[in-house]
LUMBAKE-708746 format. One record per residue (C-alpha): residue number from 1; z, x, y. Coordinates in steps of 0.25 Angstrom, whole numbers, padded with zeros to 4 digits, always signed. Last residue first. Layout:
<atoms>
+-----+-------+-------+-------+
:   k :     z :     x :     y :
+-----+-------+-------+-------+
: NUM :     Z :     X :     Y :
...
+-----+-------+-------+-------+
</atoms>
This chain:
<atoms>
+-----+-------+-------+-------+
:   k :     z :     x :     y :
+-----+-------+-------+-------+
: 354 : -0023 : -0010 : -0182 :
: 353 : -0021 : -0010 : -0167 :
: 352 : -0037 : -0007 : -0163 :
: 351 : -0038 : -0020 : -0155 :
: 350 : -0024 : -0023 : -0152 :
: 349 : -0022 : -0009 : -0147 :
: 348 : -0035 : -0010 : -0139 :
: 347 : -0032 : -0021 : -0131 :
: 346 : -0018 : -0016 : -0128 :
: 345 : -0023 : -0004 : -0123 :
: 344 : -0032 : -0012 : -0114 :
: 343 : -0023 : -0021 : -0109 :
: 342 : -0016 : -0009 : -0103 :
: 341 : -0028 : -0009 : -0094 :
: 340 : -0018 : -0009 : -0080 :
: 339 : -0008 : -0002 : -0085 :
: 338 : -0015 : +0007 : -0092 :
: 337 : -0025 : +0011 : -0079 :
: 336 : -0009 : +0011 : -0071 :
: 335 : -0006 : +0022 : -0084 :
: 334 : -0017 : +0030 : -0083 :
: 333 : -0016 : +0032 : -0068 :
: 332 : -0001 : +0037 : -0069 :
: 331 : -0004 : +0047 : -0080 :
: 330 : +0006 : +0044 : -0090 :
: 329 : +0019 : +0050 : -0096 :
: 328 : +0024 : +0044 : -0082 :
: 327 : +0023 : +0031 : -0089 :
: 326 : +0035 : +0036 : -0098 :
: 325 : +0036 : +0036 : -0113 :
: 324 : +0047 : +0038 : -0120 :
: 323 : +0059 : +0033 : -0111 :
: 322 : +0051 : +0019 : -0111 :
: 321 : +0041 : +0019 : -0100 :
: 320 : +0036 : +0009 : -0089 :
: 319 : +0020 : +0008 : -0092 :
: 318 : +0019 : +0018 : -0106 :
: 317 : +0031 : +0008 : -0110 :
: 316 : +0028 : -0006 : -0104 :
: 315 : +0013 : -0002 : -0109 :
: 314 : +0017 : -0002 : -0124 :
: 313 : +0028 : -0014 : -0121 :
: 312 : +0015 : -0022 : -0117 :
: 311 : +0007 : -0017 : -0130 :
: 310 : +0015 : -0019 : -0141 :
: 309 : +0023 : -0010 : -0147 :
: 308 : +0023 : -0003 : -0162 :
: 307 : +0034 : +0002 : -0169 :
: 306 : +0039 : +0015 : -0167 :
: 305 : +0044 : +0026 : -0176 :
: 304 : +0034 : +0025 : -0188 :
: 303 : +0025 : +0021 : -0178 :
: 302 : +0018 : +0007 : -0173 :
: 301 : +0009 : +0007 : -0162 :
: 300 : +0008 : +0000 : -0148 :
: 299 : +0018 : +0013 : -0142 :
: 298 : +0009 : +0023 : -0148 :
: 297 : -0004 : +0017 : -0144 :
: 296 : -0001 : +0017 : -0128 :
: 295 : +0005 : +0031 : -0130 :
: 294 : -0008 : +0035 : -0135 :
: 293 : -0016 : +0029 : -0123 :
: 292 : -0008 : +0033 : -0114 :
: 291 : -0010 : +0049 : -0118 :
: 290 : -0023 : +0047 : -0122 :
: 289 : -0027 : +0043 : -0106 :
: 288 : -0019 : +0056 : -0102 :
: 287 : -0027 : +0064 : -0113 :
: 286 : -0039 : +0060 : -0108 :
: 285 : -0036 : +0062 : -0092 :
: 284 : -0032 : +0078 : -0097 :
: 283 : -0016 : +0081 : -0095 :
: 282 : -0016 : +0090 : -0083 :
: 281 : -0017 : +0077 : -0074 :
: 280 : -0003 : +0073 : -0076 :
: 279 : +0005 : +0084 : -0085 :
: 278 : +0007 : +0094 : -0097 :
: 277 : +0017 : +0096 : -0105 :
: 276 : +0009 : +0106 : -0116 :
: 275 : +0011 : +0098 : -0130 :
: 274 : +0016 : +0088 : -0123 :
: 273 : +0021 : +0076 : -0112 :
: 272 : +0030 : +0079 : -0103 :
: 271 : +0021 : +0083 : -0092 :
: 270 : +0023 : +0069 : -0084 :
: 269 : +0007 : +0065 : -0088 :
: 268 : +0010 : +0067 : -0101 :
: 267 : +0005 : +0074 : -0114 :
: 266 : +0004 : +0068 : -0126 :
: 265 : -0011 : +0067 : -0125 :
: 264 : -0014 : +0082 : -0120 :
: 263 : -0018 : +0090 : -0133 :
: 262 : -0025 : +0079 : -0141 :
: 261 : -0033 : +0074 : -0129 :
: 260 : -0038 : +0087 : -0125 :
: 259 : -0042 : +0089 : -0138 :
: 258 : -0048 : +0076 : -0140 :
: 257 : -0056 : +0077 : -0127 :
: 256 : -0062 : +0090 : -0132 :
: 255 : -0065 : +0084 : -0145 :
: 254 : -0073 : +0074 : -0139 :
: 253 : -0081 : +0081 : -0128 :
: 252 : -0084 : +0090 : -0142 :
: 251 : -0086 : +0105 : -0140 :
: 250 : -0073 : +0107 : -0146 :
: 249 : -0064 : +0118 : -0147 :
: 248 : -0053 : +0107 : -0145 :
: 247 : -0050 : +0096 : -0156 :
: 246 : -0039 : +0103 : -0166 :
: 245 : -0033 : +0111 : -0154 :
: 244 : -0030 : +0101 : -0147 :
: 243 : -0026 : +0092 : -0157 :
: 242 : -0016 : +0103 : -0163 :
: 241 : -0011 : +0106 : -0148 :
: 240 : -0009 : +0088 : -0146 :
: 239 : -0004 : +0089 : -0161 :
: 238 : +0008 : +0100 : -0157 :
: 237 : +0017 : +0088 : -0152 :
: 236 : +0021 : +0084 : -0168 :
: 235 : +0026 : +0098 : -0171 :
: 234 : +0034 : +0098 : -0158 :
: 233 : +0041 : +0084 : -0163 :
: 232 : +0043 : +0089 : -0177 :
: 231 : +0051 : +0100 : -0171 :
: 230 : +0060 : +0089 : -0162 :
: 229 : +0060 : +0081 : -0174 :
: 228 : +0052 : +0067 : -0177 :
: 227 : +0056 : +0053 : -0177 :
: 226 : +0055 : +0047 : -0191 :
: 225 : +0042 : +0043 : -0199 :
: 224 : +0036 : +0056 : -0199 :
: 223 : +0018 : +0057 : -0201 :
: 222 : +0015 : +0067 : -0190 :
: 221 : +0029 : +0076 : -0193 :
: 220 : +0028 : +0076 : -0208 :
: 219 : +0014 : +0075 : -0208 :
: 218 : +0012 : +0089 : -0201 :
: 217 : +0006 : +0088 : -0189 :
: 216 : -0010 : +0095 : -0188 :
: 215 : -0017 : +0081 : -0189 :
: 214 : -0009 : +0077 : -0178 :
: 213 : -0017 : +0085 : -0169 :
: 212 : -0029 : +0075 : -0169 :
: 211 : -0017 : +0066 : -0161 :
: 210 : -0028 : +0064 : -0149 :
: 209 : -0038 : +0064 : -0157 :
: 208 : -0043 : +0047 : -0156 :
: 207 : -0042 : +0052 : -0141 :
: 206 : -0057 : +0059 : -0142 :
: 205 : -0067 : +0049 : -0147 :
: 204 : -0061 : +0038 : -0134 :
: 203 : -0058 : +0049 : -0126 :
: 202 : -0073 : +0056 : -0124 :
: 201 : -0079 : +0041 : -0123 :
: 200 : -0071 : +0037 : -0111 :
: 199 : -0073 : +0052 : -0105 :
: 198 : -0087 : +0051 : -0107 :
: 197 : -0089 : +0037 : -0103 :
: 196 : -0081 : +0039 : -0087 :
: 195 : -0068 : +0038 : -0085 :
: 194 : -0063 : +0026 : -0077 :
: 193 : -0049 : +0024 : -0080 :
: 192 : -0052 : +0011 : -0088 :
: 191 : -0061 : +0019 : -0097 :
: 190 : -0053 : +0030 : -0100 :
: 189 : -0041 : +0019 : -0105 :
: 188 : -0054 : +0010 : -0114 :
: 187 : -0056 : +0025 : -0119 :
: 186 : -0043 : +0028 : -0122 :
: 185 : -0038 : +0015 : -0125 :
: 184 : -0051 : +0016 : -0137 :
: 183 : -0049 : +0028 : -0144 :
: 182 : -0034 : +0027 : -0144 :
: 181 : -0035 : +0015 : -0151 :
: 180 : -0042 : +0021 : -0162 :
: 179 : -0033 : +0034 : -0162 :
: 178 : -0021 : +0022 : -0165 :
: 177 : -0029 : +0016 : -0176 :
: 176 : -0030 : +0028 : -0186 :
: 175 : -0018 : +0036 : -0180 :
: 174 : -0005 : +0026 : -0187 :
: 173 : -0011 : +0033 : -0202 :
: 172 : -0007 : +0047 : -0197 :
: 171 : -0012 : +0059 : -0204 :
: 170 : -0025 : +0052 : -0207 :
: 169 : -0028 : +0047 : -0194 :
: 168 : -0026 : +0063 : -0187 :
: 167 : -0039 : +0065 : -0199 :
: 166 : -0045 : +0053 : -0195 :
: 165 : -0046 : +0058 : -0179 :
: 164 : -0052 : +0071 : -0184 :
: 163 : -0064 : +0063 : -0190 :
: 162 : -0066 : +0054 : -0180 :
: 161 : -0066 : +0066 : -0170 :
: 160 : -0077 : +0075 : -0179 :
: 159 : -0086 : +0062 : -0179 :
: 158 : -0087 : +0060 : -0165 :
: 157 : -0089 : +0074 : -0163 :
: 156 : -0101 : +0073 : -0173 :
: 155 : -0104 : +0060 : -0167 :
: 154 : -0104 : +0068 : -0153 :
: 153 : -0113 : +0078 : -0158 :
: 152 : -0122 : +0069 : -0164 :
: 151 : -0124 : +0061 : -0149 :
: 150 : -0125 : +0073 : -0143 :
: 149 : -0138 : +0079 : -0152 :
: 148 : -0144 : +0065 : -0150 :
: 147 : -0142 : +0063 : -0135 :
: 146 : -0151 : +0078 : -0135 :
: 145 : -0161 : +0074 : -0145 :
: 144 : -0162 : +0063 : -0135 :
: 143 : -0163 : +0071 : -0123 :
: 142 : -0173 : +0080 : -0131 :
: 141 : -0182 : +0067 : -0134 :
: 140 : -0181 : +0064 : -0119 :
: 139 : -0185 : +0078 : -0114 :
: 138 : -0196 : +0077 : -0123 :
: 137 : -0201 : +0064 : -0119 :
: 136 : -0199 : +0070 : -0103 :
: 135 : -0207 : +0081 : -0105 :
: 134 : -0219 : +0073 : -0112 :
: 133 : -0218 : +0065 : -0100 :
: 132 : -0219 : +0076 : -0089 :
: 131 : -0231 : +0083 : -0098 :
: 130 : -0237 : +0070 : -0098 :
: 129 : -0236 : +0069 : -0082 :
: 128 : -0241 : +0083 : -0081 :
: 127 : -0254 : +0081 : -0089 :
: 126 : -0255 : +0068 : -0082 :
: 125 : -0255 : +0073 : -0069 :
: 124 : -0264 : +0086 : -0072 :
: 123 : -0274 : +0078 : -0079 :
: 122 : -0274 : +0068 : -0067 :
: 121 : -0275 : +0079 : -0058 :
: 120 : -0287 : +0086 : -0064 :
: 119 : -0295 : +0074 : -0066 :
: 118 : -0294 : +0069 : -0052 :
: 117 : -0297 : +0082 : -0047 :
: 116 : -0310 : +0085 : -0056 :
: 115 : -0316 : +0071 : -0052 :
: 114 : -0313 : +0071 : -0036 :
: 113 : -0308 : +0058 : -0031 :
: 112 : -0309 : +0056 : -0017 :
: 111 : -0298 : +0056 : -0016 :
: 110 : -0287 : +0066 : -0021 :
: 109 : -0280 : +0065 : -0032 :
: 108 : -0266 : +0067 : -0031 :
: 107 : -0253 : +0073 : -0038 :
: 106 : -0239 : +0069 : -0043 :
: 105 : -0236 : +0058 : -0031 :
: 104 : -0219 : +0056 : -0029 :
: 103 : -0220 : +0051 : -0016 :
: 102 : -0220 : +0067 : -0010 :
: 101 : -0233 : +0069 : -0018 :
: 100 : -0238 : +0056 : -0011 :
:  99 : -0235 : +0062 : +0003 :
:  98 : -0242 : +0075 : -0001 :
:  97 : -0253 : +0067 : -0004 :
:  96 : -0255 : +0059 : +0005 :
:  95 : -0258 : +0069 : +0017 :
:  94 : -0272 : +0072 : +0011 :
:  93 : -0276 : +0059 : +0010 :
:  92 : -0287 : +0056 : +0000 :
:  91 : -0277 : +0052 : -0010 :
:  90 : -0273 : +0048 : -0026 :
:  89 : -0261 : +0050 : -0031 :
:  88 : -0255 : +0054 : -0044 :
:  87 : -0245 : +0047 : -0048 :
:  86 : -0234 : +0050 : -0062 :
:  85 : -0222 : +0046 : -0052 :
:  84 : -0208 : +0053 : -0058 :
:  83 : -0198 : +0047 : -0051 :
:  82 : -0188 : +0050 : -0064 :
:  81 : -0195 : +0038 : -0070 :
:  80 : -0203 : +0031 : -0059 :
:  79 : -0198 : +0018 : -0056 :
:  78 : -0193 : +0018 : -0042 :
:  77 : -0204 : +0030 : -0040 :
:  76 : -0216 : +0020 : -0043 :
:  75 : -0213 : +0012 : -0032 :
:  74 : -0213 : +0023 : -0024 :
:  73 : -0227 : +0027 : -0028 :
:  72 : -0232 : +0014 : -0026 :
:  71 : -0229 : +0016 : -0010 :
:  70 : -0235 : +0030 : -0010 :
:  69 : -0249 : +0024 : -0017 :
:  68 : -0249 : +0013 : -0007 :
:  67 : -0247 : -0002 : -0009 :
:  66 : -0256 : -0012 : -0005 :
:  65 : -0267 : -0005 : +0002 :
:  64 : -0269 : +0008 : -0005 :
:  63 : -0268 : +0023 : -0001 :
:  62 : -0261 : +0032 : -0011 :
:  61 : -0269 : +0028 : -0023 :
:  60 : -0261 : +0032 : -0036 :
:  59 : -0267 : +0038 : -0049 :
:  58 : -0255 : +0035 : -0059 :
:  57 : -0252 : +0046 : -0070 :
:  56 : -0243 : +0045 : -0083 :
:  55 : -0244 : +0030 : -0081 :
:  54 : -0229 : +0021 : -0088 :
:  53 : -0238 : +0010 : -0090 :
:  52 : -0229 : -0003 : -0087 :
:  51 : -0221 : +0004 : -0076 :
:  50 : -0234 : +0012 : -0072 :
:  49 : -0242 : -0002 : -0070 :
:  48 : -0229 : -0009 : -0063 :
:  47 : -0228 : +0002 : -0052 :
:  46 : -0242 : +0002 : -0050 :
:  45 : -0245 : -0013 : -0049 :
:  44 : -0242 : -0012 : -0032 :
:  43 : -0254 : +0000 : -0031 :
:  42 : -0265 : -0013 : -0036 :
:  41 : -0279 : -0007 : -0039 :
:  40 : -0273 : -0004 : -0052 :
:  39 : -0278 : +0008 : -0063 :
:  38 : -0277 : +0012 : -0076 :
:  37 : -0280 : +0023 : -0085 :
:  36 : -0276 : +0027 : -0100 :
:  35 : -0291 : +0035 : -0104 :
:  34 : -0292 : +0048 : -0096 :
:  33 : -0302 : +0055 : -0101 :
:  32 : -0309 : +0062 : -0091 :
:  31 : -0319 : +0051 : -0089 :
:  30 : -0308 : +0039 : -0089 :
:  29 : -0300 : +0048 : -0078 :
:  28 : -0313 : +0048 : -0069 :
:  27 : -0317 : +0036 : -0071 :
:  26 : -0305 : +0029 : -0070 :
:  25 : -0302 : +0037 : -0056 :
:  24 : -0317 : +0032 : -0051 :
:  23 : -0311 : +0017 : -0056 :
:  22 : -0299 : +0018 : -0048 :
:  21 : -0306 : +0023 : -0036 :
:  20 : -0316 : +0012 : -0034 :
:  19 : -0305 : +0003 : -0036 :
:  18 : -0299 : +0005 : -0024 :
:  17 : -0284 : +0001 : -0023 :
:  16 : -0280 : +0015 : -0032 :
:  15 : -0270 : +0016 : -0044 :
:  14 : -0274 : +0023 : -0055 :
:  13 : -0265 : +0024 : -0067 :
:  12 : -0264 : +0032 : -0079 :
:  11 : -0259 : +0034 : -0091 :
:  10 : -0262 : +0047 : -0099 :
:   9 : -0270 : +0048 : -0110 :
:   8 : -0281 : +0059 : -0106 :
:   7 : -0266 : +0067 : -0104 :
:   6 : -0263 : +0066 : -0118 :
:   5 : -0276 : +0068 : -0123 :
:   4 : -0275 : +0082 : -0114 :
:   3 : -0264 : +0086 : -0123 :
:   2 : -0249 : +0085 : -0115 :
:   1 : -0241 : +0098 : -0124 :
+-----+-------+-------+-------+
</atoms>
């Protein structure tokens, strides 16, 4: 609630080239109260004045020699926050006033200056204008309580993925350092292709959980040394489901993209790919950028059944395939964006190797 202290201490400005009338305003305003006036003679100073003072209510002249009252109104709108101009006119013609109401004017006195008038309309003004101010402060104290309130929900969902993603790193020791790299070709690919922020930060927390399923294959197929059997196989392509279904129901924009991640990442663009066969653009943008990125990571690491390769021969075979894997595995745009940034993938294996 503004009090009338508050409103007694309101900034303002008179601006007027007769000094007559500046001084009959002061001491009008001075004997109702008003104790944080000024005043200029000189209209061209009002821009700089109110950008140094910030006044809740300037007292503007329409009709003055070197610049009028319209004219330092628009100045005034090219750096008025939200356009919003705190003026008050003063006139003595009749036909100004709905012109200065159109510029941008709040209210106007009306010369010759008439005691009661002049009062009214300033505490009517200021009253208002504090009012606006006080909204705006509370509107900015709940947009912060706001930022504050997503930002602990996003640590807390932040949290929740860093946790999940050790307990996949405990099954497998070979997980640590290869979910750290897929955090960072996944973004740095999104990037190059153009997606905007959200999506580049969404896939960087959300493809570390793209094997979350893991967690529910038994160690005697997750961890075996040797080449697996046909039913071992079918157990092993049930962790896209089990990821699926361990990360959705979930609120979270990261989670979400985790489970759609974890489901779709071994599919392939030619529909061979599994648990559901699915093809080209029906397999979700993320998943297809978590595709190559995976692929790329497995050939440049070392497995019980594999040993590692180095980046040239990595590309030659997602680029020109091996019998294994087949550039037709791949969305065609993501792989000519791979081709021509593969130097990034190489960059950040060296980088996060270890």
């Amino acid at each position: 609630m503004i009090q009338s202290s508050d409103i007694l201490h309101g900034k303002i400005l008179i601006v007027d080239d007769q000094k007559p009338n500046i001084l009959l305003l002061e001491r009008m305003l001075k004997g109702a109260g008003y104790d944080c006036l000024s005043s200029t003679l000189d209209p061209t100073e009002v821009c700089a004045l109110h950008a140094r003072e910030s006044f809740d209510l300037i007292l503007l002249d329409l009709q003055m020699p070197r610049m009028s009252g319209f004219e330092v109104m628009e100045e005034l709108k090219g750096s008025a926050p939200g356009g919003y101009l705190p003026v008050l006119v003063i006139t003595a013609q009749p036909d100004h006033k709905l012109r200065a109401f159109q510029a941008g004017a709040r209210d106007f006195v009306s010369k010759p200056f008439e005691l009661p008038e002049v009062l009214a309309r300033v505490h009517n003004f200021l009253e208002l204008r504090l009012l606006h101010k006080a909204l705006g402060r509370q509107n900015e104290i709940l947009e912060q309580r706001v930022q504050e309130r997503t930002q602990d929900l996003q640590q807390s969902y932040l949290e929740t993925i860093f946790s999940m993603t050790r307990a996949a790193e405990h099954k497998d020791e070979d997980t640590g350092a290869h979910v750290q790299r897929i955090s960072y070709y996944s973004r740095e690919f999104a990037e190059v292709l153009g997606q905007d922020a959200i999506f580049v930060d969404l896939i960087f927390f959300a493809s570390p959980m793209h094997d979350i399923g893991k967690i529910g294959i038994p160690d005697h197929v997750l961890l075996k040394q040797g080449s697996l059997t046909a039913d071992e196989w079918d157990i092993m392509k049930q962790h896209p489901k089990m990821g699926s279904i361990i990360l959705g129901n979930s609120d979270s924009p990261y989670l979400k993209m985790g489970a759609e991640i974890a489901l779709n990442h071994h599919e392939r663009w030619d529909g061979g790919g599994y648990p559901s066969g699915k093809k080209a653009g029906a397999i979700p943008l993320a998943a297809r950028i978590m595709n190559l990125c995976d692929v790329y990571d497995a050939l440049r690491s070392k497995r019980p059944y594999k040993p590692a390769l180095d980046h040239g021969t990595a590309m030659g075979i997602i680029t020109q395939g091996d019998g294994r894997t087949q550039p037709e595995h791949f969305d065609p745009a993501l792989l000519d964006t791979f081709q021509s940034h593969h130097e990034l993938f190489g960059g950040i294996f060296s980088a996060h190797g270890g």
